[in-house]
C-alpha positions in Angstrom: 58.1 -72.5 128.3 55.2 -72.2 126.3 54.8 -73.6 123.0 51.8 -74.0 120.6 51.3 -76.9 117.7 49.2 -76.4 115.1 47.3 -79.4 113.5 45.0 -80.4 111.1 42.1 -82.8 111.5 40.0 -84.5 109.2 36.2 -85.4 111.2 34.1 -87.5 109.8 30.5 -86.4 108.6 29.1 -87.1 112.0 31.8 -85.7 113.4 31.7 -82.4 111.9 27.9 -82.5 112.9 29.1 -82.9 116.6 31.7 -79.8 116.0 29.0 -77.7 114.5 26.9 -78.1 117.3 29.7 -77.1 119.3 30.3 -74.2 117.7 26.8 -73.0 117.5 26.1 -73.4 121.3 29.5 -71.7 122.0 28.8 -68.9 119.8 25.0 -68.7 121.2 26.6 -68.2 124.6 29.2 -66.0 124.0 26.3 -63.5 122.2 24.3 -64.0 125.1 26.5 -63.3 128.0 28.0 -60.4 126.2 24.7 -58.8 125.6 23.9 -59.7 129.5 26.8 -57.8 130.2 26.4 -54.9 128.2 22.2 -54.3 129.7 23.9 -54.8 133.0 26.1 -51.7 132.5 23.4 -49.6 130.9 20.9 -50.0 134.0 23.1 -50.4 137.1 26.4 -48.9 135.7 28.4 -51.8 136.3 29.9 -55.0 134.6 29.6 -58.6 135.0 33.0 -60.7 135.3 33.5 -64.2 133.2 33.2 -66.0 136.5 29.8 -64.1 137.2 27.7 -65.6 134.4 29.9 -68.6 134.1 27.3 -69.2 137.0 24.7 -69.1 134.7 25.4 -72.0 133.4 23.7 -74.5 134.6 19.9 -72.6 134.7 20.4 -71.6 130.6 21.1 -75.5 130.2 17.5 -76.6 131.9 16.1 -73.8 129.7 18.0 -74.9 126.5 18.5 -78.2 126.4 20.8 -78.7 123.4 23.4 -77.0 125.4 24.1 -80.1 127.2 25.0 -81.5 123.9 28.0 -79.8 124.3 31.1 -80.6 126.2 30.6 -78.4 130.0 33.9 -77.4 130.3 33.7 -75.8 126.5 30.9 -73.7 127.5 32.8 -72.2 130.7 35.8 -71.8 129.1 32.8 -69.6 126.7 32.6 -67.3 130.0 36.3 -66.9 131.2 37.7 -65.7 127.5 34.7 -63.3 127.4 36.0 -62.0 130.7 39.8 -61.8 129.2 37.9 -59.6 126.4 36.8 -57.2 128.1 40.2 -57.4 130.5 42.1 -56.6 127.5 39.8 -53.9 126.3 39.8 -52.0 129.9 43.6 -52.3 129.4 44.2 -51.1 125.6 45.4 -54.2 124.2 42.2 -55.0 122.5 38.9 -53.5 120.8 35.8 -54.3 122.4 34.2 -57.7 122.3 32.2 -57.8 119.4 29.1 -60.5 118.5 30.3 -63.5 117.3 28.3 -64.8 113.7 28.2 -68.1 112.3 29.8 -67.2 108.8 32.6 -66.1 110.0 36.2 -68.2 112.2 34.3 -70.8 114.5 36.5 -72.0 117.7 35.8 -74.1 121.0 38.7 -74.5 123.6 39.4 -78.0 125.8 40.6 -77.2 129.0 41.7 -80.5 129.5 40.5 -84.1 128.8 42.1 -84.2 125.4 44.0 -87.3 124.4 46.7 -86.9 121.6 47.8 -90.7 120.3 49.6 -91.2 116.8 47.2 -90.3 114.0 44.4 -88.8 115.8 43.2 -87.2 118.6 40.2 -87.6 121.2 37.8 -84.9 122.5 35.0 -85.2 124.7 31.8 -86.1 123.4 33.0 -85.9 120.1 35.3 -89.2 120.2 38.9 -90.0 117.6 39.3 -87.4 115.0 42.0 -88.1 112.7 44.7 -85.7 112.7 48.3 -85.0 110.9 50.9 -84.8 113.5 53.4 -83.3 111.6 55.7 -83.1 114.4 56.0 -85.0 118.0 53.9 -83.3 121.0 56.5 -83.1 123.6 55.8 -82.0 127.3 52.3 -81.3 129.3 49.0 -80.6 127.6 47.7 -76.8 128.6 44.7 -76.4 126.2 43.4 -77.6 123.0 41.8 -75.1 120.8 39.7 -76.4 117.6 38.8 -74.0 114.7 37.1 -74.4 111.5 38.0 -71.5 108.7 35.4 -70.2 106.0 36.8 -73.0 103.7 35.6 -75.8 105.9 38.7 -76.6 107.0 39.2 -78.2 110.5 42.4 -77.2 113.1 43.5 -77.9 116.4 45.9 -75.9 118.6 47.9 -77.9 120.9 49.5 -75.5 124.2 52.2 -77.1 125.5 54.7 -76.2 128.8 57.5 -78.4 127.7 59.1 -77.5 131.5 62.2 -75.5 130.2 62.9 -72.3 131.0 63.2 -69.4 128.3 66.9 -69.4 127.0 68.6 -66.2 128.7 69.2 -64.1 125.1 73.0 -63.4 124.6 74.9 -60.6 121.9 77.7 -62.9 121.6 77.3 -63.5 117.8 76.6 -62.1 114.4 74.1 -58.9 114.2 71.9 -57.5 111.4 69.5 -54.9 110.6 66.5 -55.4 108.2 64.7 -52.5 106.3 61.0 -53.3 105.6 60.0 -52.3 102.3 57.8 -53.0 99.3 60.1 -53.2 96.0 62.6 -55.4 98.0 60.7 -57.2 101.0 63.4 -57.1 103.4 67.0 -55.6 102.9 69.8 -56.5 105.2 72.5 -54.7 106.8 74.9 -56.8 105.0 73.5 -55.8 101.5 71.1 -59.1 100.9 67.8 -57.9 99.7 64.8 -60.2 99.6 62.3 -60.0 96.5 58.8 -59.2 97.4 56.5 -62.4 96.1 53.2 -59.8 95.6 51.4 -63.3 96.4 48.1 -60.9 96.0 48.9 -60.3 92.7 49.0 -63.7 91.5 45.4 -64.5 92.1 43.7 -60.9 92.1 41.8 -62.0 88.6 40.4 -65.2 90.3 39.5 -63.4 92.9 37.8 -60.7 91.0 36.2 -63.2 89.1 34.6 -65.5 92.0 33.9 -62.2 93.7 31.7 -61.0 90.6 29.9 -64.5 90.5 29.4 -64.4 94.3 27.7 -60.4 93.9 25.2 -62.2 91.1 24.0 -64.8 93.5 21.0 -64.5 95.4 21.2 -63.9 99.2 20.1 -66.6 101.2 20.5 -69.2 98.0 22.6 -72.3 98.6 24.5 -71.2 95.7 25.6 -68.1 97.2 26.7 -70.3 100.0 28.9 -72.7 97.3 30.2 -69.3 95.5 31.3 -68.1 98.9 33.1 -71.2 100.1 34.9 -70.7 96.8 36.0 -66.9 97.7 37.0 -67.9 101.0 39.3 -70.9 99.1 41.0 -68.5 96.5 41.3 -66.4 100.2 43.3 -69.3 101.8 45.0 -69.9 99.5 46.4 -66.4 99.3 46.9 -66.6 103.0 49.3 -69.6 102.9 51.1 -68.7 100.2 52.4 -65.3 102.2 52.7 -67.6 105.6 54.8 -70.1 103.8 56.8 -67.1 102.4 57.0 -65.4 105.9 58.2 -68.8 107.8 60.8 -69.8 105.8 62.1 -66.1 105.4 62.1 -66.0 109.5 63.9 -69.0 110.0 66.6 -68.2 107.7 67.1 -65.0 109.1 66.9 -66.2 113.2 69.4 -69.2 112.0 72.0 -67.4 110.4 72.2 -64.2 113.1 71.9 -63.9 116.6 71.0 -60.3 116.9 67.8 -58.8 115.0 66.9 -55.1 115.0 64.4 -54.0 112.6 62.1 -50.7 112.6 59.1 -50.0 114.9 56.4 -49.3 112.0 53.1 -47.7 112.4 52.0 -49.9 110.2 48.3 -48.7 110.8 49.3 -45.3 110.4 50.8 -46.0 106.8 47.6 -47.8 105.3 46.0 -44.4 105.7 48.3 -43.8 102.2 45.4 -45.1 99.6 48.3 -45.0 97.0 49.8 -47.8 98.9 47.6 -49.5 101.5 47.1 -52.3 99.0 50.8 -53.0 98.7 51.4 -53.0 102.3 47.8 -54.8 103.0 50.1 -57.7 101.2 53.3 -57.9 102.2 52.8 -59.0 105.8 54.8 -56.7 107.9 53.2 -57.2 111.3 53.2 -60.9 110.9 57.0 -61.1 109.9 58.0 -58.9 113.1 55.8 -61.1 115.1 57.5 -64.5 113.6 60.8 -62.9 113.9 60.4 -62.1 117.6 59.4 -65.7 119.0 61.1 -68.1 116.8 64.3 -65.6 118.3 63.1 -66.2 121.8 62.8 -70.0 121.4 66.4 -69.8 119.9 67.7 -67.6 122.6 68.1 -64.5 120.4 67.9 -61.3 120.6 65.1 -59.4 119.0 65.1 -55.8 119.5 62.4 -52.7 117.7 64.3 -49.1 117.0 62.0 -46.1 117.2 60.1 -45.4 114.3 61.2 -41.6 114.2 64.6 -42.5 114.0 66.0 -41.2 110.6 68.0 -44.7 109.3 67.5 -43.6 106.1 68.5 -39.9 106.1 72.0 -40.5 108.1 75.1 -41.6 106.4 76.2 -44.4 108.7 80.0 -43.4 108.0 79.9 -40.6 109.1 76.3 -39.4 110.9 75.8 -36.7 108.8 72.1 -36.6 108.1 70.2 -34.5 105.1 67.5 -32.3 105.1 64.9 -34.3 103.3 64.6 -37.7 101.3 61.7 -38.2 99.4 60.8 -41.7 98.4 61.4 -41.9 94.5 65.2 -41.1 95.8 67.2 -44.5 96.2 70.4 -43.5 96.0 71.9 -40.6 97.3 75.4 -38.7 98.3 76.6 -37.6 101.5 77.7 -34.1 101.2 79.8 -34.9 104.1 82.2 -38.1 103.2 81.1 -38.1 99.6 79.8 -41.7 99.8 77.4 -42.9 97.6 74.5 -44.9 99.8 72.1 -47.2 98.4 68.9 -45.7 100.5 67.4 -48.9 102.0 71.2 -50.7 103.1 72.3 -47.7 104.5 68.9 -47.9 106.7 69.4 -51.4 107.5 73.0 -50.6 108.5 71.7 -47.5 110.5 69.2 -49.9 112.6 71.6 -52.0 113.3 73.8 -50.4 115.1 71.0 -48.1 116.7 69.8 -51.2 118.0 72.9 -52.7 119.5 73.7 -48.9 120.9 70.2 -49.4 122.7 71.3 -53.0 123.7 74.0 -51.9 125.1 72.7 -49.2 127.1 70.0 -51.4 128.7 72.5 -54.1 129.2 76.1 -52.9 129.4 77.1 -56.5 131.4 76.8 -58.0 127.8 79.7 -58.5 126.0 80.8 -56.5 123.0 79.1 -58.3 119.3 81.1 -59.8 117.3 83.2 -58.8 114.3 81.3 -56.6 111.8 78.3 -55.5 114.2 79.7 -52.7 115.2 78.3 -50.9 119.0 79.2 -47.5 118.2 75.8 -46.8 117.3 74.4 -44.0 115.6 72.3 -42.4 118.5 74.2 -39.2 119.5 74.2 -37.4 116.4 71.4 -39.3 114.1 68.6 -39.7 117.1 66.0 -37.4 118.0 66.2 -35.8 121.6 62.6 -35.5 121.9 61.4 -38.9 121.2 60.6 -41.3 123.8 62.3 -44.8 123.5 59.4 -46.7 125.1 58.3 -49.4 122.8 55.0 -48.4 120.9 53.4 -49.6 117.7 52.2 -53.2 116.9 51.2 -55.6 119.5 53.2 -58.8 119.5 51.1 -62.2 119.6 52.7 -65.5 119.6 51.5 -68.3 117.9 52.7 -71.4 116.2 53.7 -72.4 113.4 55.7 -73.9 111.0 59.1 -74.3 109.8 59.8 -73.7 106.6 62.7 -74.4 104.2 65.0 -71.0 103.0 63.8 -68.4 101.3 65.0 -67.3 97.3 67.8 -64.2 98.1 69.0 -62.2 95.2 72.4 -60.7 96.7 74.0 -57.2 95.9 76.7 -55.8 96.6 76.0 -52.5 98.8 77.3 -49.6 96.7 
């Protein structure tokens, strides 16, 4: 199995040098051979692959010689992710390649050569960079990836295959819906509901205010470039304070269940809303799916996405009556059925829940029957839509590494 460490080094000044050269001629080449390809098209009406100008290698290095300043196997790796590019582009799971610029993420990938020792770690022509290994690198080296962020800080992505197989998921165990939302960040099916930190809020008037001083400066002055480095800080910072947030919330969550089922959000869709794009620009929504799914695959879990058309909110999971119309301002409501008074977002979470062990069931009926308090019964023959396809749609999934974090605040009510 597949597993990625995420570390940060500290170069020295000449170091950094060396890295900055790196970059540049791995950024020069990636503009260049995507520009190649893109002429190629226009006159001849075909493409080139990433092992077609990976041959051009060598002749761009007699005419440039401070490409061989750089490590060789940096520069073809260069060509081969240019080639997944466009591989993902032909196949919808990606925009086009775009031009890479030297203000924005800088990156160079090791295929292989990299040493990892306690306290530091050794690259090619670029020698011991000192490194907090926050946790031990167990099991075979794939690639190492080095980035550098718009606050000048250095990271290195350690693929590993530790050799194990992928734990075979199982239902045998506690399940739980969780409703998305903005007031509350995340409401569970068994009535926990987890404040939203608005992390954005926090530091939107430092922001604003090293934003102003960076619109005064003039382009192309090095203090433009100091009162930029100092957005892109205040940026970070934002940035870790929601991933810190998001991690420990996961964790908690995939430790304490072993079933997940949360709602398949058109999260794009939804930002179209300009009264509420801001507040779901912050909260993260993609990311915590994401972090959900692969910390539950690494743990065995089950991780399963219900439609986004399916009415969790509208249905009274007592009884499956459903209601005409809910606007948003309503967040309580009666079931004209039952008579039971919902709170709007449990009543969702419940409603996924068991929508998503009815689909789990269907796909897998081998699988035993969840344990007490998840009920299977589901809410899919009177509450589901006939005309809605069940394929999964929506947000593309992306694993990547991470860290784990300590539990999150809760504030716990009792569902009405």
């Amino acid at each position: 199995m597949l597993k990625v460490v995420k570390v940060r080094l500290y170069p020295d000044a000449q170091q950094q040098q060396s890295l900055a050269q790196a970059f540049g001629s791995c950024r020069w080449l990636w503009n260049y051979c995507l520009n190649l390809m893109n002429q190629t098209y226009k006159e001849t009406g075909k493409g080139l692959s990433g092992y077609e100008v990976k041959k051009l290698i060598p002749q761009l290095k007699k005419e440039h010689d401070w490409l061989a300043l750089t490590y060789s196997q940096c520069l073809q790796q260069v060509c081969l992710n240019l080639g997944v590019a466009f591989n993902n582009f032909f196949e919808k799971r990606a925009k086009y390649p775009n031009f890479k610029s030297k203000y924005n993420k800088q990156s160079i990938q090791y295929p292989q050569n990299v040493k990892i020792a306690d306290g530091y770690l050794t690259f090619p022509k670029i020698g011991d960079v000192s490194a907090i290994i926050h946790r031990p690198i167990e099991g075979k080296v794939k690639t190492v990836t080095i980035s550098k962020n718009c606050s000048n800080q250095y990271f290195a992505a350690i693929l590993l295959d530790d050799g194990k197989d992928k734990p075979v998921g199982s239902m045998d165990g506690k399940a739980i819906g969780i409703d998305l939302g903005i007031t509350h960040f995340a409401i569970t099916s068994d009535g926990s509901k987890f404040d939203n930190p608005r992390i954005l809020n926090r530091h939107e008037r430092n922001l604003k205010l090293k934003q102003q001083q960076l619109s005064r400066k003039q382009k192309g002055s090095n203090n433009r470039i100091k009162s930029r480095k100092k957005v892109a800080r205040v940026h970070r910072k934002i940035t870790n304070c929601r991933e810190d947030f998001l991690h420990k919330l996961s964790r908690r969550i995939v430790n304490e269940n072993q079933v997940i089922v949360v709602e398949n959000l058109n999260i794009k869709g939804m930002m179209q809303n300009h009264c509420l794009a801001k507040s779901i620009h912050q909260v993260g929504w993609g990311m915590f799916c994401t972090m959900l799914k692969y910390k539950a695959e690494i743990e065995g879990k089950i991780y399963q996405e219900v439609d986004r058309f399916f009415p969790s909110s509208k249905t009274c999971h007592l009884c499956l009556n459903q209601v005409g119309s809910l606007s948003l301002d309503v967040r309580f409501w009666t079931c004209e059925n039952c008579y039971t008074k919902h709170d709007r977002d449990v009543n969702a979470a419940i409603n996924l829940r068991d929508e998503g062990l009815r689909i789990l069931t269907r796909q897998s009926p081998q699988v035993g029957k969840p344990a007490h308090g998840a009920g299977s019964s589901g809410t899919g023959d009177k509450a589901c839509r006939p005309d809605v396809s069940r394929s999964n749609r929506g947000r593309k999934k992306s694993t990547t590494t991470l860290y784990v974090g300590q539990e999150a605040y809760t504030v716990l009510e009792e569902s009405v």
